[in-house]
Wavefront OBJ file of the C-alpha trace (Angstrom):
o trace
v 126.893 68.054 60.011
v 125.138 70.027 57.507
v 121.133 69.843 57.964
v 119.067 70.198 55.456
v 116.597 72.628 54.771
v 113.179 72.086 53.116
v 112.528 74.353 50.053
v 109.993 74.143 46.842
v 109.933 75.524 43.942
v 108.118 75.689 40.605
v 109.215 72.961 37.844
v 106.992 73.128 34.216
v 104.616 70.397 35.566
v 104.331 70.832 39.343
v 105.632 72.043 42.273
v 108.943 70.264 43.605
v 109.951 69.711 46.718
v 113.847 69.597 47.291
v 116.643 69.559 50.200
v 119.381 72.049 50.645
v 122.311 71.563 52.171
v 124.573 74.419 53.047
v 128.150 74.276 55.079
v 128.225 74.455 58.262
v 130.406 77.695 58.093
v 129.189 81.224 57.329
v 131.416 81.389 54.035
v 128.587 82.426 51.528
v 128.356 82.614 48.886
v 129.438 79.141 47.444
v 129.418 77.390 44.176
v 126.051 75.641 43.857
v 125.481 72.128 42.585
v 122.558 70.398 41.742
v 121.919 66.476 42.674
v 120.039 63.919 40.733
v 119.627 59.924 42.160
v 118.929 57.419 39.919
v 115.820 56.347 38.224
v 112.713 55.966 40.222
v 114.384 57.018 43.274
v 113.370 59.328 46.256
v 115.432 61.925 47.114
v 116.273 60.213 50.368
v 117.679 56.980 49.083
v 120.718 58.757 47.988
v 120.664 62.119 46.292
v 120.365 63.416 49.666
v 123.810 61.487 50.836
v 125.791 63.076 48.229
v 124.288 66.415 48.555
v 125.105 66.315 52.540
v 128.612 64.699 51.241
v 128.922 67.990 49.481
v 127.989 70.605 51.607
v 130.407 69.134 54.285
v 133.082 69.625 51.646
v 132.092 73.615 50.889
v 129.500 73.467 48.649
v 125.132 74.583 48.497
v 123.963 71.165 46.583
v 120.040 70.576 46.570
v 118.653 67.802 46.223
v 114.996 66.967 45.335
v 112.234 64.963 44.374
v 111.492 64.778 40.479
v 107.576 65.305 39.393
v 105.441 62.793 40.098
v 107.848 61.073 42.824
v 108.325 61.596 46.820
v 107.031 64.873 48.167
v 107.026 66.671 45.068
v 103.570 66.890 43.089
v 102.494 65.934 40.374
v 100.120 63.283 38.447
v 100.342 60.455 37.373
v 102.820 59.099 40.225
v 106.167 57.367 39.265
v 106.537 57.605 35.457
v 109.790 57.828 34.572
v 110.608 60.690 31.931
v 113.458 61.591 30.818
v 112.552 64.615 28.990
v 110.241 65.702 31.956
v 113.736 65.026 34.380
v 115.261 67.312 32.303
v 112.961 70.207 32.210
v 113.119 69.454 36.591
v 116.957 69.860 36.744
v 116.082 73.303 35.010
v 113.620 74.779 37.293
v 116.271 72.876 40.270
v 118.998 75.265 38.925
v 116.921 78.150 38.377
v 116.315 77.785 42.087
v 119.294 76.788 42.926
v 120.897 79.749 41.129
v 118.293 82.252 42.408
v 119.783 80.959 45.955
v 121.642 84.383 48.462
v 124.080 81.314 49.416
v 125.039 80.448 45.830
v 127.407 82.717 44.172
v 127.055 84.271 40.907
v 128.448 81.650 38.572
v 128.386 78.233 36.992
v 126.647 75.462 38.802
v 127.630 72.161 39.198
v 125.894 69.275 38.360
v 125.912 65.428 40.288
v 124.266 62.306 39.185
v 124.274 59.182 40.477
v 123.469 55.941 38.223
v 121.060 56.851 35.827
v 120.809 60.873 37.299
v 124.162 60.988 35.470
v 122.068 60.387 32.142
v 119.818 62.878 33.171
v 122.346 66.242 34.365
v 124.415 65.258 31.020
v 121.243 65.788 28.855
v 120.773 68.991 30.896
v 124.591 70.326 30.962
v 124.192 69.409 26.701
v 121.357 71.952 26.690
v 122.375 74.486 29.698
v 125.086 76.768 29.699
v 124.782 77.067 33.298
v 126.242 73.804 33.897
v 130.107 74.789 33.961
v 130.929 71.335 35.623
v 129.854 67.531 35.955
v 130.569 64.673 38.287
v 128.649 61.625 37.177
v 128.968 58.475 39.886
v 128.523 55.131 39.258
v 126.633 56.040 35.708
v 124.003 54.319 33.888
v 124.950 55.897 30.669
v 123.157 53.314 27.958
v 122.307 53.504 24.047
v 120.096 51.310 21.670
v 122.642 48.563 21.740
v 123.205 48.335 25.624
v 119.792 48.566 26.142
v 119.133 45.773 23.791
v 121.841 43.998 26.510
v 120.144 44.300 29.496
v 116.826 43.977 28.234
v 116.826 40.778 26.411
v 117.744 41.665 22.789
v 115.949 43.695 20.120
v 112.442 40.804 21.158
v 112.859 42.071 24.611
v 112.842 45.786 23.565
v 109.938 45.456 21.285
v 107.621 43.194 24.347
v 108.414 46.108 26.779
v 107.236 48.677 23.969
v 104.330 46.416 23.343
v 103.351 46.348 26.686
v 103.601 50.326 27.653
v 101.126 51.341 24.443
v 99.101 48.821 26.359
v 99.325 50.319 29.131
v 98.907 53.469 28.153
v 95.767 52.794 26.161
v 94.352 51.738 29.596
v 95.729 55.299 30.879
v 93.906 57.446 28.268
v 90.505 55.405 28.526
v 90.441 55.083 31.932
v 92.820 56.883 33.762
v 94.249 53.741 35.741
v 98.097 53.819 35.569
v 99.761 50.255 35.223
v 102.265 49.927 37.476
v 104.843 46.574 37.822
v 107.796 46.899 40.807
v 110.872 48.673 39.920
v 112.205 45.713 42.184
v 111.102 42.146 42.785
v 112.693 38.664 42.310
v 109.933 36.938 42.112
v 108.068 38.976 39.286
v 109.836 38.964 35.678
v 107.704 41.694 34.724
v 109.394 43.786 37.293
v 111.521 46.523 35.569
v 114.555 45.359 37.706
v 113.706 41.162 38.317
v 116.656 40.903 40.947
v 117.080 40.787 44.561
v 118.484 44.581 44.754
v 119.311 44.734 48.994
v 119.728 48.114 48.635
v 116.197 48.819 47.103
v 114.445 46.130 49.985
v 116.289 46.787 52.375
v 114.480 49.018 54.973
v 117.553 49.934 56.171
v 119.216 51.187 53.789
v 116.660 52.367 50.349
v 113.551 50.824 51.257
v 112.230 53.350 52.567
v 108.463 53.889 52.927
v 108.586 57.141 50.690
v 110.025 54.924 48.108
v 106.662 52.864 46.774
v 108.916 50.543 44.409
v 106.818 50.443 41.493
v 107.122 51.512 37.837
v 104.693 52.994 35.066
v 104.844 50.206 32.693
v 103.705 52.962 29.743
v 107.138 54.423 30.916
v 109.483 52.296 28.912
v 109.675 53.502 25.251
v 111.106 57.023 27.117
v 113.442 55.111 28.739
v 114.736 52.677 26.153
v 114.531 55.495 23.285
v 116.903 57.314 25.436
v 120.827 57.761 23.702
v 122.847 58.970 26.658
v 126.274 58.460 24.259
v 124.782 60.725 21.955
v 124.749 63.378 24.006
v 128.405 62.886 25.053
v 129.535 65.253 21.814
v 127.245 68.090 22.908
v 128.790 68.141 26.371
v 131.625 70.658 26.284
v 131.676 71.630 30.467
v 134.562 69.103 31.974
v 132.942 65.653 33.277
v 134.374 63.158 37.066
v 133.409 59.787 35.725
v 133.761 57.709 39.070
v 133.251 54.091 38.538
v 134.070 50.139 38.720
v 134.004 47.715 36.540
v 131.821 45.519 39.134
v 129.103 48.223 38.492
v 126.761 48.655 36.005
v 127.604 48.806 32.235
v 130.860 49.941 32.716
v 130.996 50.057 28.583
v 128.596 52.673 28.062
v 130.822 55.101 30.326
v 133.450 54.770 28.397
v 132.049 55.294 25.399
v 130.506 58.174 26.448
v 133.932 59.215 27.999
v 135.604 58.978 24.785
v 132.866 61.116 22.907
v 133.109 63.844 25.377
v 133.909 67.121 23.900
v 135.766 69.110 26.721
v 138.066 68.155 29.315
v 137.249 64.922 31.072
v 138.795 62.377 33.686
v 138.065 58.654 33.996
v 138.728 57.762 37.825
v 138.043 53.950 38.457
v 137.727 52.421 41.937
v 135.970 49.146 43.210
v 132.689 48.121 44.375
v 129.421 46.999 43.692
v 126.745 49.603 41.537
v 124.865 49.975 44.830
v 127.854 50.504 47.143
v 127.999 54.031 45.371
v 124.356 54.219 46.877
v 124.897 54.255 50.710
v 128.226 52.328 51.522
v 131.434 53.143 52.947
v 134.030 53.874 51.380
v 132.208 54.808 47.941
v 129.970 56.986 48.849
v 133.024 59.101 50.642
v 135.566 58.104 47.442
v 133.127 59.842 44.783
v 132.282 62.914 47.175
v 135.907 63.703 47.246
v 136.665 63.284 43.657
v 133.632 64.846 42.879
v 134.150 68.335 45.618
v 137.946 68.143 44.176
v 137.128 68.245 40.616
v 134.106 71.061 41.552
v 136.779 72.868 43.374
v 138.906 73.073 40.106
v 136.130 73.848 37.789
v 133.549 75.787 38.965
l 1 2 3 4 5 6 7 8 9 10 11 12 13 14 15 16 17 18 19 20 21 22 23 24 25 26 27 28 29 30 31 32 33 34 35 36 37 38 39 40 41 42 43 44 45 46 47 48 49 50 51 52 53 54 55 56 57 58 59 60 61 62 63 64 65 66 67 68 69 70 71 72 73 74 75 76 77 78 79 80 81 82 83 84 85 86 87 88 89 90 91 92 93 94 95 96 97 98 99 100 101 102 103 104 105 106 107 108 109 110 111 112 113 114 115 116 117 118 119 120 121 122 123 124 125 126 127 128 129 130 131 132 133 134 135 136 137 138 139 140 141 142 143 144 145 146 147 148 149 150 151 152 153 154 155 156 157 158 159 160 161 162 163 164 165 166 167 168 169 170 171 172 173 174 175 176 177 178 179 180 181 182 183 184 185 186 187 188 189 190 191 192 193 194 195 196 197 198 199 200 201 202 203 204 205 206 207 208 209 210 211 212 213 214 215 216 217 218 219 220 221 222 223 224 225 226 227 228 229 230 231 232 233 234 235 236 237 238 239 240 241 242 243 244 245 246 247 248 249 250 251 252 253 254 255 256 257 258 259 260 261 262 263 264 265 266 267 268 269 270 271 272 273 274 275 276 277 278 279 280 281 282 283 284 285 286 287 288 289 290 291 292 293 294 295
């Protein structure tokens, strides 16, 4: 079993702290691919899983903790930025490309859930990127966020509530945080009972504090993932189900894509493609088969 090793490097904001994964075998170099989890995650909840997934199947993938979360640094702690992901999954491939195991050529790119929102805006603005495999993706616009977030009212209270919030960050300093999980707290910026996210066995994990930046939310919200699906010319895995998440906003994006893509659907939950069997091995071989052809 691949093990990881523990590397850092330099992003724009801080110094990140990732996981690489090489194969077991002395066949280097390899093609390279970078890993992203979803949003407000750890690198050990499941970026990790799919960069070990990958490395058994050939490939150097590195995984690692955006700024401001896990062991990378950073201040303040667990806002989620978009823009500021983006400029991380630069400095990752920079790395990543710099690597003596990674051979001289395009790198790959994996997200899972909303990471595939995140290496899309990156492989739009990188040249780099010569191939994407986006699992399970949170890929929303204006009008699916106005879905899940109770309507245009809903949009505007969360707006209303992060200048709030960060008002109180300028004068003071104090970041407002509410739980990325919690069914018990509405304010919470997922109100469900998520097992994955509470469950200490599987991605409640103490690195993981479960809590959001409340002035977070216009970045999030504002954020057009379909729109970017024109400016994406590398070829794109979408591997999905239509029992997880907003199934409509990957296909939209699939059908604005401007190079080669492929549309592979399966079954299971959003969170399966987290840490369960057999997702988690289904995507890693559709994803290290579609590498294998494209990088």
């Amino acid at each position: 079993m691949p093990q990881p090793e523990q590397v850092s490097f330099a992003g724009d904001a801080a110094k990140l702290a990732g996981h690489l994964f090489l194969p077991d075998d002395d066949a280097a170099p390899v093609a390279g691919v970078v890993v992203a989890g979803t949003w407000t995650s750890v690198k050990e909840q499941m970026a990790d899983r799919y960069a070990e997934q990958l490395a058994r199947r050939g490939f150097a993938a590195l995984s690692f903790d955006f700024t401001g979360y896990g062991a990378s640094g950073g201040e303040p702690r667990e806002v989620e930025s978009p823009e500021l992901k983006g400029r991380d999954l630069r400095a990752a491939a920079d790395f990543l490309a710099g690597h003596p195991a990674v051979a001289d050529g395009p790198l790959g790119a994996l997200g899972v859930c909303a990471g595939a929102m995140y290496v899309s805006a990156f492989a739009a603005e990188d040249p780099r990127v010569g191939s994407l495999a986006l699992v399970a993706p949170w890929l929303h616009d204006r009008r699916l966020c106005e879905e899940n977030y109770g309507g245009p009212e809903g949009i505007e209270a969360k707006k209303a509530a992060a200048a709030a919030a960060r008002r109180t960050y300028q004068e003071s300093g104090e970041v407002v945080y509410v739980p990325v999980v919690s069914a018990s707290d509405p304010d919470a910026a997922m109100p469900f009972d998520i097992d994955f996210y509470l469950n200490p066995r599987r991605g409640g994990i103490p690195r993981w504090p479960n809590r959001f930046a409340v002035m977070a939310w216009p970045g999030w919200l504002d954020f057009d993932a379909v729109a970017l699906a024109p400016k994406v010319s590398a070829p794109v895995l979408l591997v999905h189900s239509q029992d997880a998440a907003i199934p409509d906003g990957a296909r939209r994006f699939h059908d604005g894509l401007a190079g080669p893509r492929h549309f592979l659907w399966t079954e299971g939950t959003q969170f399966d493609f987290y840490d369960q069997s057999p997702q988690v091995g289904f995507a890693a071989d559709a994803a290290a088969e579609h590498f294998a052809r494209t990088l």
